[in-house]
N, C-alpha and C positions, 0 to 999 in steps of 0.2 A: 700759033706761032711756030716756025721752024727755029729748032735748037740744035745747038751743037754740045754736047756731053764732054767734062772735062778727061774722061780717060780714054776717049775714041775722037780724035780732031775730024775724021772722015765720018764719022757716022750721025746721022742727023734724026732728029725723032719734032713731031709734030705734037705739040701740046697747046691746051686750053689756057688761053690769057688768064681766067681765074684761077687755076692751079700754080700756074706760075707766083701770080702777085700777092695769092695768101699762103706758100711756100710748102704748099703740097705735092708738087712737084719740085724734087732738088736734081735729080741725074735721069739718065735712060732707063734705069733700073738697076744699075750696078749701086748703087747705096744698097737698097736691099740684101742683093747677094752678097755682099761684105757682110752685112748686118748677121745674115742667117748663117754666113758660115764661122764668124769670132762667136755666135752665139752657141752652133753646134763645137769648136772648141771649149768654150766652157762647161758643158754638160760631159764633156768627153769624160768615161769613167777611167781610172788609171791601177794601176794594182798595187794595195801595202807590200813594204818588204821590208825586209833588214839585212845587213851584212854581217857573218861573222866570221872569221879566220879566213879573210879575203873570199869568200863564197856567199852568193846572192840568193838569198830564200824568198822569192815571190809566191805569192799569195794568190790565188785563184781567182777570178775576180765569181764564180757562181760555185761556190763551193769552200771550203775550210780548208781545203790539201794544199800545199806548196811543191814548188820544185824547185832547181837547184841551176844556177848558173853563174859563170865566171864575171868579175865587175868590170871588164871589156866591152862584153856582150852584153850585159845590162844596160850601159851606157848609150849602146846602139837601137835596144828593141823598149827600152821603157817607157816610149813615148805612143806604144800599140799595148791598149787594153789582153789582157791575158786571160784567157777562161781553158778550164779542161775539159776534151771534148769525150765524145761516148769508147772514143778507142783507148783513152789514156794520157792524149797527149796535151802540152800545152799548144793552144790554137786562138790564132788572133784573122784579126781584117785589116787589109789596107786596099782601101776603095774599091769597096763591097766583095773582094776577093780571098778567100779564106786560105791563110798561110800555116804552119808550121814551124815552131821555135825552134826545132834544131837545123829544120830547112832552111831558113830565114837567116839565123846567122853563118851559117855556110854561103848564101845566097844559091840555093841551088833548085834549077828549074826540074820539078819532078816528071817533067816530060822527057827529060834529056836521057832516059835510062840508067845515073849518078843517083845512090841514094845517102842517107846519114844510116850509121847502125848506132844504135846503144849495145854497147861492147856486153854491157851487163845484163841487159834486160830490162833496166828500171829506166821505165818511159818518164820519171819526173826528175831523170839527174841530166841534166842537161850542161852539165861542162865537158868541155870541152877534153877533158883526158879520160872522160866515159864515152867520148865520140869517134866515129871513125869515118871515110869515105869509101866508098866500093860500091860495087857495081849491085844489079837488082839480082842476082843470081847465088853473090857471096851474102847478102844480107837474108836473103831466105832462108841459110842453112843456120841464122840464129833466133829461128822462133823457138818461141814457149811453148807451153802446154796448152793441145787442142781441148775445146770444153767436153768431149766426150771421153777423155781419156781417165784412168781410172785409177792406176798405181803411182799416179804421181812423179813417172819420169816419163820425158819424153819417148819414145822407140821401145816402152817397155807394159806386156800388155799380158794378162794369164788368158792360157789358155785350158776355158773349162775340161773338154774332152780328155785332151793329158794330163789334166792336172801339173802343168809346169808353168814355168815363166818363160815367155816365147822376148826375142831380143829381135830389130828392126832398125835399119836405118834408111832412110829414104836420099839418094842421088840424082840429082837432074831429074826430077819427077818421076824417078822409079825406087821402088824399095829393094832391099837386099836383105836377107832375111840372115840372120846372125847364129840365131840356133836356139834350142829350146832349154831350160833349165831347172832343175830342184831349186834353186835358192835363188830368192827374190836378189839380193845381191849380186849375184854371178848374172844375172842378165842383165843388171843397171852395169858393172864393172865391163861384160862386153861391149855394152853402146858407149859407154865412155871409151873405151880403147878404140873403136869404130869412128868415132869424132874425131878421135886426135889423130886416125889416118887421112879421114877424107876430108874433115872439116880443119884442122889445124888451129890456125890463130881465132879462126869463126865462129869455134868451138865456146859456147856458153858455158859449159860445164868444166873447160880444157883444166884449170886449177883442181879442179877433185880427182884428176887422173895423177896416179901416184907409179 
């Protein structure tokens, strides 16, 4: 039998009179794909959270750690499974595309050279008054600490031979060397004064500059 499917008036499909009359055959194949995809909504995992003092604490969906976002933006992203991914961040899918939570509720295309900063550093606070916009150039001058580094500030590094604390900050992919020091302090107090020239508001550290 030639059939006509009720959700396509133009599209005809050929089926077997005995499928038809014991009701094994109901559509073209679009029942199915309804079927499999209310069915893939239901398995959909979703993330615990709770609210407290107007601030969203979601819950990882592979892991025990939470992060932190405004109940605007919860509203908007709760409906994307949340997992934290190997860099820190939270990272979800939307049709098989892997996105970024502080991307996402910005909506912003990581292609476009526009990126989010975490003002502070902590990849799991995701409201919006720990966020900023700027460009890929201002957002670099607010990393962390590299894993090879040693004393525990960023630009600050002993050097065995002198025996002092050597001070460094890095500009547009060059370094600028700060100066050498007896006191571990006097070369962290150099790179912070260093920040607050070249780096300003970019400056992670800019509050411990006194």
């Amino acid at each position: 039998w030639t059939c006509v499917c009720d959700c396509s008036p133009n599209k005809e499909v050929v089926v077997k009179g005995k499928y038809l009359t014991n009701g094994d055959t109901k559509s073209c194949g679009c029942l199915n794909l309804e079927r499999a995809t209310q069915m893939g909504k239901d398995n959909k995992k979703y993330n615990d959270y709770y609210i407290k003092n107007n601030i969203v604490y979601v819950k990882f969906s592979n892991c025990n750690e939470e992060f932190l976002c405004d109940i605007e933006d919860w509203d908007y992203a709760k409906n994307i499974c949340w997992y934290k991914n190997n860099t820190g961040y939270a990272r979800g899918e939307i049709d098989g595309k892997a996105i970024l939570f502080h991307n996402y509720i910005f909506d912003i295309n990581i292609d476009s050279g526009i990126e989010v900063d975490h003002i502070h550093g902590n990849r799991l606070d995701n409201r919006r008054s720990e966020l900023r916009i700027c460009d890929r150039n201002k957002n670099a001058l607010n990393k962390g600490l590299y894993k090879n580094n040693t004393s525990g500030v960023t630009g600050v590094s002993w050097h065995k031979q002198q025996e002092k604390w050597g001070a460094y900050i890095q500009i547009e992919y060059k370094n600028i060397y700060l100066g050498s020091f007896d006191s571990f302090d006097d070369a962290v107090n150099a790179r912070l004064i260093a920040e607050q020239k070249y780096f300003k508001e970019y400056s992670r550290n800019a509050e411990r500059i006194s």
